[in-house]
Backbone of each chain as nested JSON, in Angstrom:
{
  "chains": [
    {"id": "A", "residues": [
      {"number": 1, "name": "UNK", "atoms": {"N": [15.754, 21.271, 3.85], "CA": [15.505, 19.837, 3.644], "C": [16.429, 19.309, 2.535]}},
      {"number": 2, "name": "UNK", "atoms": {"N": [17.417, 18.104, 2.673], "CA": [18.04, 17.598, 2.04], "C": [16.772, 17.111, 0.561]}},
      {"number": 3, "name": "UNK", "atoms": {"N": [17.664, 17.419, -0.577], "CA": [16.72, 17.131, -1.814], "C": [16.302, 15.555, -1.801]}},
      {"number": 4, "name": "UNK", "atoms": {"N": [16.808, 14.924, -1.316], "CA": [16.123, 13.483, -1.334], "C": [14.985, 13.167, -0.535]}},
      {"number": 5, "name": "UNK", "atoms": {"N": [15.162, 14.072, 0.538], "CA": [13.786, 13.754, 1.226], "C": [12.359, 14.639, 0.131]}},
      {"number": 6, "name": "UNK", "atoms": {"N": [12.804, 15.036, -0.501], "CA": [11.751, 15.291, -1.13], "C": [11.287, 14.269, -2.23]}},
      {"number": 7, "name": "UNK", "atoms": {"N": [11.662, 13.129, -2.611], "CA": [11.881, 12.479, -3.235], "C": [11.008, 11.045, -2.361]}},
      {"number": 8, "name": "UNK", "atoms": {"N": [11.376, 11.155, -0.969], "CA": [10.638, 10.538, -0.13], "C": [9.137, 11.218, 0.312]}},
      {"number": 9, "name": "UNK", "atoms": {"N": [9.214, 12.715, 0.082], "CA": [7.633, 13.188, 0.522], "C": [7.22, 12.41, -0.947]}},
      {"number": 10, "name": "UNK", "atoms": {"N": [7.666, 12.73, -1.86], "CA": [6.757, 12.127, -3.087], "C": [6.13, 10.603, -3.247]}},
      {"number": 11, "name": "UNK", "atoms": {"N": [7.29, 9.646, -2.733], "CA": [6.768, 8.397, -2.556], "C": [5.578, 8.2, -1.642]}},
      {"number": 12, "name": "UNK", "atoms": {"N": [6.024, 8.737, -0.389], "CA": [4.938, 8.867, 0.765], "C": [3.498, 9.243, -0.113]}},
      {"number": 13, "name": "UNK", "atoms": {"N": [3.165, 10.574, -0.263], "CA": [2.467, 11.095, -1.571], "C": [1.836, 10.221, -2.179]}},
      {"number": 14, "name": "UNK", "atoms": {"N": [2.565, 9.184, -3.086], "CA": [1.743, 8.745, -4.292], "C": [1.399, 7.677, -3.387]}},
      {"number": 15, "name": "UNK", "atoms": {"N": [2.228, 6.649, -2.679], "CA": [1.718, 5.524, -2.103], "C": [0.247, 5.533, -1.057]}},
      {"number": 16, "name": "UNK", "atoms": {"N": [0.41, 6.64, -0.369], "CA": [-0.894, 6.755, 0.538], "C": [-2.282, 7.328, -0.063]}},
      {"number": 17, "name": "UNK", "atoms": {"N": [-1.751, 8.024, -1.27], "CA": [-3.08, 8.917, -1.772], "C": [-3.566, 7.597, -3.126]}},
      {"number": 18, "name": "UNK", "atoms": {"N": [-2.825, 6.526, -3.316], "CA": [-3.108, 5.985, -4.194], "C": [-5.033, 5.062, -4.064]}},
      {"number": 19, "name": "UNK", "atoms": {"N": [-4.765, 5.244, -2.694], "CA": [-6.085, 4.608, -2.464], "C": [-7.392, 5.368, -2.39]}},
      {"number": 20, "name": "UNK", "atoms": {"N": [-7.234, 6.755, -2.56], "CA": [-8.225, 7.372, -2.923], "C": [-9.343, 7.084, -4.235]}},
      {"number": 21, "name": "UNK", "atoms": {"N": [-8.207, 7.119, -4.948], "CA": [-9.103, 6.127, -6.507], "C": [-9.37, 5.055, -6.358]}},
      {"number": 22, "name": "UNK", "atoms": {"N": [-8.953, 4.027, -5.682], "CA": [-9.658, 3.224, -5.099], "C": [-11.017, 3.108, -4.248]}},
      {"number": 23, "name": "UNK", "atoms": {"N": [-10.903, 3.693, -3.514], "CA": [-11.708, 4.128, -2.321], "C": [-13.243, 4.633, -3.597]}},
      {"number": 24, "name": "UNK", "atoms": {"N": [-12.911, 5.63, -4.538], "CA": [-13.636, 6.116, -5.63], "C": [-14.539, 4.965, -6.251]}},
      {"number": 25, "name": "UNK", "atoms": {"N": [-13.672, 4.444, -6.595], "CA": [-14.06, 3.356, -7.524], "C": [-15.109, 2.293, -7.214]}},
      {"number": 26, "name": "UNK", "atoms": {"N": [-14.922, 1.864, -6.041], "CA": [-15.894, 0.904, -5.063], "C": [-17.089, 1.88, -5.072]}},
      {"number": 27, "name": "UNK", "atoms": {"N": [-17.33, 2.983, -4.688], "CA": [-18.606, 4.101, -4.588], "C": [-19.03, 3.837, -5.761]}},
      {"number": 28, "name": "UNK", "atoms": {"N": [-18.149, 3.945, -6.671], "CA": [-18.909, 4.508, -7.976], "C": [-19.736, 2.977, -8.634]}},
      {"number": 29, "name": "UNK", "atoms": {"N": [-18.628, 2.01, -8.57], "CA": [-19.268, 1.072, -8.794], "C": [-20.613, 0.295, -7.805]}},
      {"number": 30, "name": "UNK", "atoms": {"N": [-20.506, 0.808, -6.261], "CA": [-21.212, 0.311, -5.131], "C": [-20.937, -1.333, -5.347]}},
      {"number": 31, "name": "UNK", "atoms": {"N": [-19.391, -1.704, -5.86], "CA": [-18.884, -2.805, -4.908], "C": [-17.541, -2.828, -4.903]}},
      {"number": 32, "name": "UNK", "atoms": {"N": [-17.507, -4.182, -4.02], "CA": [-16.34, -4.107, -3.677], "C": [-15.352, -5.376, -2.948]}},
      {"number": 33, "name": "UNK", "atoms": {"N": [-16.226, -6.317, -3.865], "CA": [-16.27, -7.556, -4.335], "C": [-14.919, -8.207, -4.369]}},
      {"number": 34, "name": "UNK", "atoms": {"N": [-14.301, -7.572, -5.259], "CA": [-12.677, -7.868, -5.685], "C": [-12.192, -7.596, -4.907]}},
      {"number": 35, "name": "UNK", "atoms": {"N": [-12.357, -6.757, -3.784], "CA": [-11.251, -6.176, -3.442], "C": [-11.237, -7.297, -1.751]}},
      {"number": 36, "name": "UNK", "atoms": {"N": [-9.682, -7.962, -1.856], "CA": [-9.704, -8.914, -0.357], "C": [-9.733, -8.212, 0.925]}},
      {"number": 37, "name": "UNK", "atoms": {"N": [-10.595, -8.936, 1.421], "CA": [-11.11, -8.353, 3.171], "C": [-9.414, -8.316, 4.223]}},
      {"number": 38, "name": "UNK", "atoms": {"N": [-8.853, -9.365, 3.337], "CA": [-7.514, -10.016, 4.301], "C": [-6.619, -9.041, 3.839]}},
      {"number": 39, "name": "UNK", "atoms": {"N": [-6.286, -8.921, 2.709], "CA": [-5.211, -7.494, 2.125], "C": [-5.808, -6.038, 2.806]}},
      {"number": 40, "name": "UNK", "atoms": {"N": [-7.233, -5.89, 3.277], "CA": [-7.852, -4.812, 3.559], "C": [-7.215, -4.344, 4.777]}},
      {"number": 41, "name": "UNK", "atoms": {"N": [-6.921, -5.499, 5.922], "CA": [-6.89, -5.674, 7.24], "C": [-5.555, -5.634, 7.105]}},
      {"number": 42, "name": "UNK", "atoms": {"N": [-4.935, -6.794, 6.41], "CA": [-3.232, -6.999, 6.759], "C": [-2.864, -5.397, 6.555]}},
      {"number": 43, "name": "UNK", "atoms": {"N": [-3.105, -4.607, 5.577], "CA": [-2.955, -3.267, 5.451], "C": [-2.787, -2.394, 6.759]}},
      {"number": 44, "name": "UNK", "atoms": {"N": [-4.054, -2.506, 6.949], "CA": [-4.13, -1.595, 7.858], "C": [-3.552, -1.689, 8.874]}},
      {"number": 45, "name": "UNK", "atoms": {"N": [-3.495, -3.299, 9.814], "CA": [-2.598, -3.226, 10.691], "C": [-1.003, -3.049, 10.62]}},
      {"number": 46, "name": "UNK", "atoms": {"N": [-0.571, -3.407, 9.179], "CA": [0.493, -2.826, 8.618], "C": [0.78, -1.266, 9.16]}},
      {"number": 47, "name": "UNK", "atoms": {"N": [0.051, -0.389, 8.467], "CA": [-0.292, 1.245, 8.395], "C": [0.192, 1.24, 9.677]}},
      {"number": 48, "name": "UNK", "atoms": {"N": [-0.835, 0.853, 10.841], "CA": [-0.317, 0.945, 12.372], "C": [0.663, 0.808, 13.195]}},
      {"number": 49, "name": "UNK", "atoms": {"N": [1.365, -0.405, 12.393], "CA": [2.575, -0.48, 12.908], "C": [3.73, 0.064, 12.429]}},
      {"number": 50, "name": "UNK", "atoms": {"N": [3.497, 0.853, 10.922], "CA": [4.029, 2.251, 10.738], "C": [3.879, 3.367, 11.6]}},
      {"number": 51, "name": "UNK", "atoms": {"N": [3.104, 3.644, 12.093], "CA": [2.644, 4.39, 12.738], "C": [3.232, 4.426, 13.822]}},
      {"number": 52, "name": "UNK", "atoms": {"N": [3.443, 3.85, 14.693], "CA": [3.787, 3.259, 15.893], "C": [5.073, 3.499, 15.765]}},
      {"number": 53, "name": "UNK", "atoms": {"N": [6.002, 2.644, 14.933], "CA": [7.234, 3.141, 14.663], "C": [7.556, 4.651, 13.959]}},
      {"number": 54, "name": "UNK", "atoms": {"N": [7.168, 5.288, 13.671], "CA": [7.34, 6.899, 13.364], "C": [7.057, 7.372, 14.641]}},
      {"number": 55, "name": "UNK", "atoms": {"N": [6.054, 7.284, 15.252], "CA": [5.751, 7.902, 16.455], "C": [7.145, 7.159, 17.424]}},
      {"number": 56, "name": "UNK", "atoms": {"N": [7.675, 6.266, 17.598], "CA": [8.676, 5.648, 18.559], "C": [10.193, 6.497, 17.906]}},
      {"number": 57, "name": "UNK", "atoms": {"N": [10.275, 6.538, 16.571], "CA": [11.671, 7.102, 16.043], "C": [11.332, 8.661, 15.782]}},
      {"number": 58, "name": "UNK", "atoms": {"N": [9.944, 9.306, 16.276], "CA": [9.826, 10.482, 16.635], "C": [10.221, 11.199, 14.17]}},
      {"number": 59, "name": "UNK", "atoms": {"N": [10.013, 10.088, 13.55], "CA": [9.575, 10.894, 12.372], "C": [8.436, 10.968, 12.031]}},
      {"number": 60, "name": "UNK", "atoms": {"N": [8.198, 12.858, 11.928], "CA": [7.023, 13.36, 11.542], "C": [6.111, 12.999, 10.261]}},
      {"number": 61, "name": "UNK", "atoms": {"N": [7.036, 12.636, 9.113], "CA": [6.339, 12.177, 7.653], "C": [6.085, 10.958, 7.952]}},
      {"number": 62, "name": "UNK", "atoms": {"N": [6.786, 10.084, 8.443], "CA": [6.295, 9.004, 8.902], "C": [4.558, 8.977, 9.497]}},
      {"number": 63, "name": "UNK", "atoms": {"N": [5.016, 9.582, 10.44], "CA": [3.503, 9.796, 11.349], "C": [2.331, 10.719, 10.382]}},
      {"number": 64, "name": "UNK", "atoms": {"N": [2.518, 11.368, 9.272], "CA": [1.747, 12.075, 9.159], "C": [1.172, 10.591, 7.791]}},
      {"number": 65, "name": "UNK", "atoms": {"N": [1.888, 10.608, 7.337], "CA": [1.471, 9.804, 6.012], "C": [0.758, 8.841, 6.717]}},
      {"number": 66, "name": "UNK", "atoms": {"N": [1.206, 8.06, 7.918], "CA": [0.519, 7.133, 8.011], "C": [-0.717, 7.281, 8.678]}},
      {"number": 67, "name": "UNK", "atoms": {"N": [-1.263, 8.821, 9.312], "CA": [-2.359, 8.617, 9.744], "C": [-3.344, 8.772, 8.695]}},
      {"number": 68, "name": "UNK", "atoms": {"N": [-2.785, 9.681, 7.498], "CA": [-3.653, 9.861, 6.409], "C": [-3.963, 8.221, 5.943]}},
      {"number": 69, "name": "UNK", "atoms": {"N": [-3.006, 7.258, 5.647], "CA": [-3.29, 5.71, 5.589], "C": [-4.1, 5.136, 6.306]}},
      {"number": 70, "name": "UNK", "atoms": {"N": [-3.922, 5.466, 7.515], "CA": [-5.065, 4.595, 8.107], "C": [-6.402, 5.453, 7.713]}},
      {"number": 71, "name": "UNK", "atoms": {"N": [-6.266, 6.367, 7.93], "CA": [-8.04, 7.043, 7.577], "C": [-8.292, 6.239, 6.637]}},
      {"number": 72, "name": "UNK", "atoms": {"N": [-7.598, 6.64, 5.487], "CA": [-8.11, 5.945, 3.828], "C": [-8.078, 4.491, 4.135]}},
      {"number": 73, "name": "UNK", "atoms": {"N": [-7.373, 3.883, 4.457], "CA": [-7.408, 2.443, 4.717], "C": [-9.032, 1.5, 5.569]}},
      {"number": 74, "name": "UNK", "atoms": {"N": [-9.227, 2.284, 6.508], "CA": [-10.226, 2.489, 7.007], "C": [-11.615, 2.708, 6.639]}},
      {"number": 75, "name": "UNK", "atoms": {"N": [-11.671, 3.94, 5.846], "CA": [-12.795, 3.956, 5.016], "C": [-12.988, 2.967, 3.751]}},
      {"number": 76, "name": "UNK", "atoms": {"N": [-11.564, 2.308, 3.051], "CA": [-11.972, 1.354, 1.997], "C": [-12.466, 0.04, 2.936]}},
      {"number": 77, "name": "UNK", "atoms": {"N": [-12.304, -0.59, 4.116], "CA": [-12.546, -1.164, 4.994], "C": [-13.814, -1.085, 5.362]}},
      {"number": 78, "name": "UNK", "atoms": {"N": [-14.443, 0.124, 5.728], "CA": [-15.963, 0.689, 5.589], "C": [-16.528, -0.221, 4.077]}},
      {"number": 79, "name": "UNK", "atoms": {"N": [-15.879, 0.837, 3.31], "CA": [-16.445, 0.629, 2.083], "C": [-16.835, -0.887, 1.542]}},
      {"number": 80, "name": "UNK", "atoms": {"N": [-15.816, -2.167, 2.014], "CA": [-15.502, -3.367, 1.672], "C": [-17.162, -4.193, 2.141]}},
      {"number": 81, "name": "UNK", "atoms": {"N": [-17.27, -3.215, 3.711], "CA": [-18.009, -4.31, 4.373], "C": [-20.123, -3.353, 4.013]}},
      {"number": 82, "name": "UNK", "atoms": {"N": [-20.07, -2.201, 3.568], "CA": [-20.893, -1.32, 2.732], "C": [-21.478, -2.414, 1.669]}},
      {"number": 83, "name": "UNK", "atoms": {"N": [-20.276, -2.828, 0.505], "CA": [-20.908, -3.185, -0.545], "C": [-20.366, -4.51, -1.168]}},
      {"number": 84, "name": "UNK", "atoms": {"N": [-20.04, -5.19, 0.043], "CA": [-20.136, -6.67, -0.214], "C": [-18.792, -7.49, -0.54]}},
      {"number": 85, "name": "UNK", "atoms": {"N": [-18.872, -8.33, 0.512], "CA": [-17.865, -9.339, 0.984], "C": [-17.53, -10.425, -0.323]}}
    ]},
    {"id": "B", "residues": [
      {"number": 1, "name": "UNK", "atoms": {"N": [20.504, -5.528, 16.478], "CA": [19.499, -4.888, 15.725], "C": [18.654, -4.223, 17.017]}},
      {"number": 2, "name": "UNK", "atoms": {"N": [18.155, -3.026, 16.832], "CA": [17.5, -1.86, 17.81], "C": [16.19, -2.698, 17.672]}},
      {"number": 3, "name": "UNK", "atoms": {"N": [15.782, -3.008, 18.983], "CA": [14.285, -4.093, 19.039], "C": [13.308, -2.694, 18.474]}},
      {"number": 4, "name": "UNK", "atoms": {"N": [13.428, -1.582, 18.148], "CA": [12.324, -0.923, 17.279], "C": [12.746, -0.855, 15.56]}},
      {"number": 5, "name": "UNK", "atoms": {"N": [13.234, -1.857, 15.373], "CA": [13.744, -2.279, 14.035], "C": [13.204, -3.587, 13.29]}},
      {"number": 6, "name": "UNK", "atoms": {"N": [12.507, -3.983, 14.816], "CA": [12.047, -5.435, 14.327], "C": [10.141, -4.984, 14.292]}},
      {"number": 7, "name": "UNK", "atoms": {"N": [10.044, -4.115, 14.982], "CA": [8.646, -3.128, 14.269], "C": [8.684, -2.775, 13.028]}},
      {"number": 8, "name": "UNK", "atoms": {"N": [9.834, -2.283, 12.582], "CA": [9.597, -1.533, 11.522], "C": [9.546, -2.532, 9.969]}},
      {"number": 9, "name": "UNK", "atoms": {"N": [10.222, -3.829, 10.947], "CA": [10.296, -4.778, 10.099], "C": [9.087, -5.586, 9.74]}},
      {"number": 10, "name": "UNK", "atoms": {"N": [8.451, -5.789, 10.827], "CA": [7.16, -6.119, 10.752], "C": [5.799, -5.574, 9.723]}},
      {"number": 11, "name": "UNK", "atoms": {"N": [6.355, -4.028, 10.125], "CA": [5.373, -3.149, 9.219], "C": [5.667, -3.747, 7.635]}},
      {"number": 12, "name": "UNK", "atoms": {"N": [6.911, -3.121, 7.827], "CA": [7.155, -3.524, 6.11], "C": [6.897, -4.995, 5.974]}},
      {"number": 13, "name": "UNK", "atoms": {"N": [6.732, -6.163, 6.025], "CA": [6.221, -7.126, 5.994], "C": [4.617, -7.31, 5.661]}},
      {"number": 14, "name": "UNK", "atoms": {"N": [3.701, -6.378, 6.869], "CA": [2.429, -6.774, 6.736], "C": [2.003, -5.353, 5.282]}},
      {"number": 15, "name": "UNK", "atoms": {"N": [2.595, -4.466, 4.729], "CA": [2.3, -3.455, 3.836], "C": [2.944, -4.281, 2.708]}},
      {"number": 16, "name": "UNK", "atoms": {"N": [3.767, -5.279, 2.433], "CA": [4.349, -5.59, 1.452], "C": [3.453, -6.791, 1.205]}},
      {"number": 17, "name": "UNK", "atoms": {"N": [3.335, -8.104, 1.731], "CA": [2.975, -9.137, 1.711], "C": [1.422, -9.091, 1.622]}},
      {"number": 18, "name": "UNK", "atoms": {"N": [0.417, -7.905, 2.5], "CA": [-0.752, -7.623, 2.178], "C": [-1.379, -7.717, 0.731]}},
      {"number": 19, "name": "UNK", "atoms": {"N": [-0.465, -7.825, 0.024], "CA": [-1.112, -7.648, -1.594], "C": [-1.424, -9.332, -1.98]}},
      {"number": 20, "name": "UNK", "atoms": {"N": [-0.452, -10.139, -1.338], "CA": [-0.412, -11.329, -2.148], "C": [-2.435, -12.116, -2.015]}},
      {"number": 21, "name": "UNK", "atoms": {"N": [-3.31, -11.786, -0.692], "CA": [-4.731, -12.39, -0.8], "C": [-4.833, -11.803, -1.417]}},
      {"number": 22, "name": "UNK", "atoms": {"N": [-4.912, -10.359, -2.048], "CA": [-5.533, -9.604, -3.136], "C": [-5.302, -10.373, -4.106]}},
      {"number": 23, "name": "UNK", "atoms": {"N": [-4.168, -10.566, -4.946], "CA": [-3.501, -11.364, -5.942], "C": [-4.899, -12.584, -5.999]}},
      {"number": 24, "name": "UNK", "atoms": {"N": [-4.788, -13.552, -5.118], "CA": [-5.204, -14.328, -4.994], "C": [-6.578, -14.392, -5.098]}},
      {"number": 25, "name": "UNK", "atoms": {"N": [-7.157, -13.399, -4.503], "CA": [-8.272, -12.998, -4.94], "C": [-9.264, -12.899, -6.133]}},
      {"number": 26, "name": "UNK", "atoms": {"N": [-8.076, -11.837, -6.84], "CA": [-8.689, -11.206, -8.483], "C": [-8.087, -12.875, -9.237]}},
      {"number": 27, "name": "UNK", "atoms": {"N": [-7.436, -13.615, -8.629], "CA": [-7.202, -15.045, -9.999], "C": [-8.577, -16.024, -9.258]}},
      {"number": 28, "name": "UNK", "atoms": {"N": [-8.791, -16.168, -8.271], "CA": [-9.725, -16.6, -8.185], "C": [-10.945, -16.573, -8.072]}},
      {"number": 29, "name": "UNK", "atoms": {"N": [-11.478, -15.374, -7.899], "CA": [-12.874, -14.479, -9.12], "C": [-12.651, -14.3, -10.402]}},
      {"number": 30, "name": "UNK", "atoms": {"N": [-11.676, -14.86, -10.918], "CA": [-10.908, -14.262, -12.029], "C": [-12.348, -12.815, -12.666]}},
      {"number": 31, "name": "UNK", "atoms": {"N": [-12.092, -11.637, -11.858], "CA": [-12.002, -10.569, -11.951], "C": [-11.581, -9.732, -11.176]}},
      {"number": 32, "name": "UNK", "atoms": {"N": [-11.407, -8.195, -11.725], "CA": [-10.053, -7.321, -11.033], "C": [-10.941, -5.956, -11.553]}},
      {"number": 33, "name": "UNK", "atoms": {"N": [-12.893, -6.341, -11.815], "CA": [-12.904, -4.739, -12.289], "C": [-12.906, -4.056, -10.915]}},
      {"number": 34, "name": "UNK", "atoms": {"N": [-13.207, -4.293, -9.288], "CA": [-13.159, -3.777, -8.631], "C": [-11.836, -3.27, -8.172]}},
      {"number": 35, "name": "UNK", "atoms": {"N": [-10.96, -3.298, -8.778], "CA": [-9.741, -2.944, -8.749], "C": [-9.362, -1.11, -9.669]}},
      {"number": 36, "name": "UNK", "atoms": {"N": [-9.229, -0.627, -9.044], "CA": [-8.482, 0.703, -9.503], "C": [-7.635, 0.695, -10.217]}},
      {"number": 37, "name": "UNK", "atoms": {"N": [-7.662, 1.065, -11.664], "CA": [-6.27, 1.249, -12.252], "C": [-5.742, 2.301, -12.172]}},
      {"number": 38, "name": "UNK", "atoms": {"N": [-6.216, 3.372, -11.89], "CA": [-5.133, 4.715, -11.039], "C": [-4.753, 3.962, -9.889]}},
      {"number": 39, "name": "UNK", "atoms": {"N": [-5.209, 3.659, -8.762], "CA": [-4.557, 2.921, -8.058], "C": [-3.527, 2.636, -8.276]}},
      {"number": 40, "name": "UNK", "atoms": {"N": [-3.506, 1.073, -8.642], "CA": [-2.212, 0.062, -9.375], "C": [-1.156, 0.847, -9.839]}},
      {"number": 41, "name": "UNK", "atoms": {"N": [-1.414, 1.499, -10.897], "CA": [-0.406, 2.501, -11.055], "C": [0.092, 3.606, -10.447]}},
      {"number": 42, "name": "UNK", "atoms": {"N": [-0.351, 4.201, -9.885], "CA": [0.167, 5.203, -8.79], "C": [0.933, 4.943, -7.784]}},
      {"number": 43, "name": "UNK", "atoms": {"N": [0.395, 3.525, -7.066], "CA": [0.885, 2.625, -6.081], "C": [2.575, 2.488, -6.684]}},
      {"number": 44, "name": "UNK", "atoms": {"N": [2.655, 1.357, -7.801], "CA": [3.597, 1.439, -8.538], "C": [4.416, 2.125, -8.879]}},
      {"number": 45, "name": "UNK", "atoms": {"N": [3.937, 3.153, -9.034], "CA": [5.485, 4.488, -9.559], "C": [5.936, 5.269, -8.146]}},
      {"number": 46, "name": "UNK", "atoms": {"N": [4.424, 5.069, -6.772], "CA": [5.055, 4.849, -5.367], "C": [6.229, 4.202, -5.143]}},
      {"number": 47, "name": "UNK", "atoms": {"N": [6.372, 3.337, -4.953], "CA": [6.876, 1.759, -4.808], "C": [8.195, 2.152, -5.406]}},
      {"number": 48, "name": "UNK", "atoms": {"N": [8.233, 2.409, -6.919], "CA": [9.287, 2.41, -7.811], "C": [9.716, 3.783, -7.044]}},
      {"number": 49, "name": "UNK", "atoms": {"N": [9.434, 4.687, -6.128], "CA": [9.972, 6.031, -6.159], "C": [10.869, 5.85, -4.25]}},
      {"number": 50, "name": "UNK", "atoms": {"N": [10.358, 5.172, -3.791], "CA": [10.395, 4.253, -2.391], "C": [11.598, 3.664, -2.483]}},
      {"number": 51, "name": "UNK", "atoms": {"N": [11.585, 2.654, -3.598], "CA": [12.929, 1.77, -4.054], "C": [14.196, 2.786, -4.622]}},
      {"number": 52, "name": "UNK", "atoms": {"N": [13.929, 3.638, -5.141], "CA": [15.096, 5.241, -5.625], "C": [15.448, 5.588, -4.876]}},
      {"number": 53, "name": "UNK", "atoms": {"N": [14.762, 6.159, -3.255], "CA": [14.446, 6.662, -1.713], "C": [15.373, 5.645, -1.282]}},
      {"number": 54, "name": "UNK", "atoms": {"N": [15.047, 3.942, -1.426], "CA": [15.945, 3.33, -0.286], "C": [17.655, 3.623, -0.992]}},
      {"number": 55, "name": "UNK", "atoms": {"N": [17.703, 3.026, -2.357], "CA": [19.11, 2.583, -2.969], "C": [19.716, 4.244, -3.009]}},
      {"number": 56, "name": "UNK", "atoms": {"N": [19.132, 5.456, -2.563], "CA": [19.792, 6.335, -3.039], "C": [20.328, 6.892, -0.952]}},
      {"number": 57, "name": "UNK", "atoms": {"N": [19.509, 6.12, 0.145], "CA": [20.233, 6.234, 1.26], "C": [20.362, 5.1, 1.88]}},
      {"number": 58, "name": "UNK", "atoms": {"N": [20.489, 3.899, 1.059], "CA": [21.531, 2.778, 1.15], "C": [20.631, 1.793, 2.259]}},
      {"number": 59, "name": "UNK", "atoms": {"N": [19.339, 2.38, 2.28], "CA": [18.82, 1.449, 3.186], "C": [18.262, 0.184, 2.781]}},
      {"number": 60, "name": "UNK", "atoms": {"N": [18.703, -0.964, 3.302], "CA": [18.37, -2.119, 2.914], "C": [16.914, -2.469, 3.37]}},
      {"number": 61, "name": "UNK", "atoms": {"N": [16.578, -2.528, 3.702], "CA": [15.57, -3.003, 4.314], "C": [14.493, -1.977, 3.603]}},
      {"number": 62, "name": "UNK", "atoms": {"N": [14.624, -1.147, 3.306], "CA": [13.584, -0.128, 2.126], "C": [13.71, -1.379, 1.017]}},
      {"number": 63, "name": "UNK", "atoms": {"N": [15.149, -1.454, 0.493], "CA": [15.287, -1.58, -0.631], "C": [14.44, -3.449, -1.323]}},
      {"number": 64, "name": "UNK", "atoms": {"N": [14.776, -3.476, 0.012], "CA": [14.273, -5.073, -0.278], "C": [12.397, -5.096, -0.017]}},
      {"number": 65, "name": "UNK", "atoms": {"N": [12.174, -4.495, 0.63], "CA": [10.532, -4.5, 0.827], "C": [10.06, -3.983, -0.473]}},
      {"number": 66, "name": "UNK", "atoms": {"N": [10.5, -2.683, -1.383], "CA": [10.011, -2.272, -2.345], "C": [10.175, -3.409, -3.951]}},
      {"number": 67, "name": "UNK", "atoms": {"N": [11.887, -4.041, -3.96], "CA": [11.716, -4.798, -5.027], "C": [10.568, -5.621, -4.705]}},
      {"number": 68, "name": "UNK", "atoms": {"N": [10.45, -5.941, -3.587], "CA": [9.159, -7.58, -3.593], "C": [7.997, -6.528, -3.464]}},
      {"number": 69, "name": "UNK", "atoms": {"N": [7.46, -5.533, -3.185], "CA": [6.238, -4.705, -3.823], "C": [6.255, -4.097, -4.672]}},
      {"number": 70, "name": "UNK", "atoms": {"N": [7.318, -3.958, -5.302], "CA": [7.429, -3.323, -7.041], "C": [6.86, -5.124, -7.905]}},
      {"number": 71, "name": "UNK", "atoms": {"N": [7.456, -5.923, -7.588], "CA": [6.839, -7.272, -8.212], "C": [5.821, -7.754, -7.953]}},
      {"number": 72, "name": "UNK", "atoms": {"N": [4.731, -7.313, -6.562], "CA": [3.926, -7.923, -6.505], "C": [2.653, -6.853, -7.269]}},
      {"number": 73, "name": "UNK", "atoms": {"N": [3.102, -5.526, -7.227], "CA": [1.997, -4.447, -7.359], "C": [2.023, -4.577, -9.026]}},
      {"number": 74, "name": "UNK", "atoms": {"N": [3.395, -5.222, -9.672], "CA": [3.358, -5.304, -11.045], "C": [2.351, -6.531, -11.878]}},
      {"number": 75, "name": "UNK", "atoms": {"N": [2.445, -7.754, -10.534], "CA": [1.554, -9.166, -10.632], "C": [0.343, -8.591, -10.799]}},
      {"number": 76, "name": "UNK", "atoms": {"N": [-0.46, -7.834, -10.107], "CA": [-1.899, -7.31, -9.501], "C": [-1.954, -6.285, -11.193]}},
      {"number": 77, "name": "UNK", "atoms": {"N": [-1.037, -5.264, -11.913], "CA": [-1.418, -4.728, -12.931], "C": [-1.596, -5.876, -13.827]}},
      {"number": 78, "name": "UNK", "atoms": {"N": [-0.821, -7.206, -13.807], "CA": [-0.889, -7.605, -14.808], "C": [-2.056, -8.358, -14.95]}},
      {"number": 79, "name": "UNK", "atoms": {"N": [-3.1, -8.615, -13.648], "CA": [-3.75, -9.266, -13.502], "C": [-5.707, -8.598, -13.6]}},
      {"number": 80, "name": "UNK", "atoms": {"N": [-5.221, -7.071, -13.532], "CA": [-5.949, -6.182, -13.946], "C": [-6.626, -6.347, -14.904]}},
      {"number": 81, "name": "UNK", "atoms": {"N": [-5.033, -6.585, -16.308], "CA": [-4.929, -6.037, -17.534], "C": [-5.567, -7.924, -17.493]}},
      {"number": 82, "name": "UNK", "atoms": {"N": [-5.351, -8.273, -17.216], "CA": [-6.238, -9.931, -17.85], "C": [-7.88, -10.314, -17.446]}},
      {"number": 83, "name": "UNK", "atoms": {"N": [-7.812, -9.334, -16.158], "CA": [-9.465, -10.264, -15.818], "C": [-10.44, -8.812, -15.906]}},
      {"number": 84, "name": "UNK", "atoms": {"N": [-10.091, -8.001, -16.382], "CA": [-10.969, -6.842, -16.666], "C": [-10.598, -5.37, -16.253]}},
      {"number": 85, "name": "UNK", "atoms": {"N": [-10.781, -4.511, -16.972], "CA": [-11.133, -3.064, -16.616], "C": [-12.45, -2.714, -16.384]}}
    ]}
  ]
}
């Protein structure tokens, strides 16, 4: 693997796992108030149409990061509509 | 332009621009404790590592989606740091 793509697993990395502490945070607090329903969604269908395009240009980090995104994206989406709009 | 370019363009559009209802959001609750500050920051040094990723394989279209989400994910810390931890 060329050393830059590692440089790209890392971005991939921090950008998709960043919502885990997020995702945390809403639990811990049980809301989730602040957080916009419309940024929740534009996201995710974002994520998908990452998705879509990795799967069409046949890249694997592409496709992998973004299914881990949509999961997490998904569950803060759960989470949004859990503990209040 | 490869019509699976104007997907990819799209994506980066709805993952970049997704932040601005958030924005809008935390100023008009003016609060942001439901907001993650691991998040924000993680996201961010994402973003900033994304933008290294595009300018270091010349891709434009990286490069330009990350400056306008390196500025907007920097709006949302700063907006953190004003309406609450």
């Amino acid at each position: 693997m060329p050393p830059i793509e590692y440089l790209g697993l890392l971005a991939g990395l921090l950008t998709t796992l960043a919502l885990v502490p997020q995702i945390i945070r809403v639990y811990k607090l049980k809301s989730a108030r602040d957080i916009s329903l419309i940024y929740n969604t534009t996201m995710l269908i974002g994520i998908l149409a990452w998705l879509i395009y990795g799967i069409l240009q046949g890249a694997v980090s592409l496709i992998i990061w973004n299914i881990i995104g949509c999961a997490l994206n998904s569950w803060l989406l759960f989470a949004k509509f859990k503990f209040g709009r």
